[in-house]
C-alpha positions in Angstrom: 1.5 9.0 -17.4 -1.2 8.3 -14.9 -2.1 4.7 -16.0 1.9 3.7 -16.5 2.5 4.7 -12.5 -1.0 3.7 -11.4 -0.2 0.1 -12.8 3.2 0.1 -11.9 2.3 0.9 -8.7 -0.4 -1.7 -8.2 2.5 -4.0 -9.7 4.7 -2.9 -6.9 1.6 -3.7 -4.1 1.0 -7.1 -5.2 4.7 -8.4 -5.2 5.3 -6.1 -1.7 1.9 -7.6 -0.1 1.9 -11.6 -1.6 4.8 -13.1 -2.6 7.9 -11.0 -0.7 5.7 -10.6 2.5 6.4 -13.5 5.0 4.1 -15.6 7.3 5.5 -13.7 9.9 4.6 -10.3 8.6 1.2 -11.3 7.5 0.4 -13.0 11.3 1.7 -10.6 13.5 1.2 -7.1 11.8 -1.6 -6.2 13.4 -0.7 -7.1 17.0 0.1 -5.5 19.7 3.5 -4.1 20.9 6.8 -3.7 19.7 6.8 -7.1 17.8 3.8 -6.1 15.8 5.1 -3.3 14.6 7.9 -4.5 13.8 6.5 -6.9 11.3 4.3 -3.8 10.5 6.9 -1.8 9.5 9.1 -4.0 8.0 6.3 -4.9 5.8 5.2 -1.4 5.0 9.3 -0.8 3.9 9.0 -3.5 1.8 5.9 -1.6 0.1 8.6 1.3 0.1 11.1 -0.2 -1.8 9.3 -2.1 -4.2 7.3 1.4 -5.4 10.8 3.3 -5.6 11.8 0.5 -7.7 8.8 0.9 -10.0 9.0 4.6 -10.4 12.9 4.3 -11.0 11.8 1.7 -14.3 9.2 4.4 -14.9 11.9 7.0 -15.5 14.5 4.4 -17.0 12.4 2.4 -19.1 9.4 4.3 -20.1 10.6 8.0 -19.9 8.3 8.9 -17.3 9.9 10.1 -14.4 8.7 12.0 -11.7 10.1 14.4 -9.5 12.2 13.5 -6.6 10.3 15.5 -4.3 7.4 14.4 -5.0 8.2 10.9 -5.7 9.6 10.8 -2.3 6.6 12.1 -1.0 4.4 9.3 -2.6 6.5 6.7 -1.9 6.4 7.9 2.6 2.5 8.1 1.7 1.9 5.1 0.8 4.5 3.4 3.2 2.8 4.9 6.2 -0.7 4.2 4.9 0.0 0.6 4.4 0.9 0.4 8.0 -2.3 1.8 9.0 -4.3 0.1 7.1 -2.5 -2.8 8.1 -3.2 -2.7 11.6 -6.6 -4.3 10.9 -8.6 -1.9 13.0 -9.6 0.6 10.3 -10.4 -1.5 8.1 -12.6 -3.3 11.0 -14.4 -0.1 11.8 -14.9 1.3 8.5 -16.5 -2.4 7.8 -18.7 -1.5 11.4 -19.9 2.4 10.5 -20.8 0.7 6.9 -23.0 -1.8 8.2 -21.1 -5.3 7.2 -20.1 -6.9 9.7 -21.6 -10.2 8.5 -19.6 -9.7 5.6 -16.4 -8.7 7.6 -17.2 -12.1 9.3 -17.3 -13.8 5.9 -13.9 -12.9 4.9 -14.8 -9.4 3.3 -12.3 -7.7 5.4 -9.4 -9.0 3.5 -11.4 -6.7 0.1 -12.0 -3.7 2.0 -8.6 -3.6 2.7 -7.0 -4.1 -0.7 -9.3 -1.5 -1.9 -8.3 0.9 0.5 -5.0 0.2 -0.8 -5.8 0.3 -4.2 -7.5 3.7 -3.2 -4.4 5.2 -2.0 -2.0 3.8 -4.9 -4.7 5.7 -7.8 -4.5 8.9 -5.5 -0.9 9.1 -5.8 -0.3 8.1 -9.0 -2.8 11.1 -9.8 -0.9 13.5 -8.1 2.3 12.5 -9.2 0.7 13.0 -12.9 -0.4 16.1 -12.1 2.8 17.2 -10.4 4.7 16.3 -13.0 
């Protein structure tokens, strides 16, 4: 069950964070005040829906359905640590404490990040296994 979710999942991330998030999102998510998070959240709901959607075809299509509970649960995880991550400045000062900010500089920031998503996606796809 783990890889089916895990890559559904990772599916789910790459339509919710490239093609369905707009120029809008993607410039002002990380700024400041209410407009910021607006585009924040609004990108982090679409993260939301597009997982609930892939564990729905998990359960439909391959049989593999997780609780409701715990899907829920998941889903609100990785919804609200999108946003975080999001906001740029975790990502800024994990790339500080690690020592690479010349390769922060260099565009590396933009790879820490989508590992740190990546990170969160395999951590609940393991738990949903597990849970289920």
């Amino acid at each position: 069950m783990f890889p089916s979710l895990f890559v559904l999942l990772y599916v789910a991330h790459l339509l919710a964070d490239y093609p369905l998030q707009t120029d809008h999102q993607a410039s002002h998510k990380a700024n400041r005040g209410a407009a910021g998070w607006r585009a924040n959240l609004t990108h982090a709901t679409t993260h939301v829906i597009a997982c609930l959607l892939v564990l729905v075809a998990a359960a439909v299509v391959l049989d593999e359905s997780v609780g409701v509970l715990p899907g829920a649960a998941a889903v609100a995880l990785i919804g609200a640590t999108h946003a975080w991550i999001d906001r740029r400045w975790p990502v800024a000062a994990w790339m500080r404490i690690a020592r690479q900010q010349k390769w922060a500089a260099a565009g590396g920031a933009a790879h820490v990040d989508q590992a740190a998503h990546v990170l969160v996606l395999a951590a609940a796809a393991l738990t949903l296994t597990a849970l289920s």
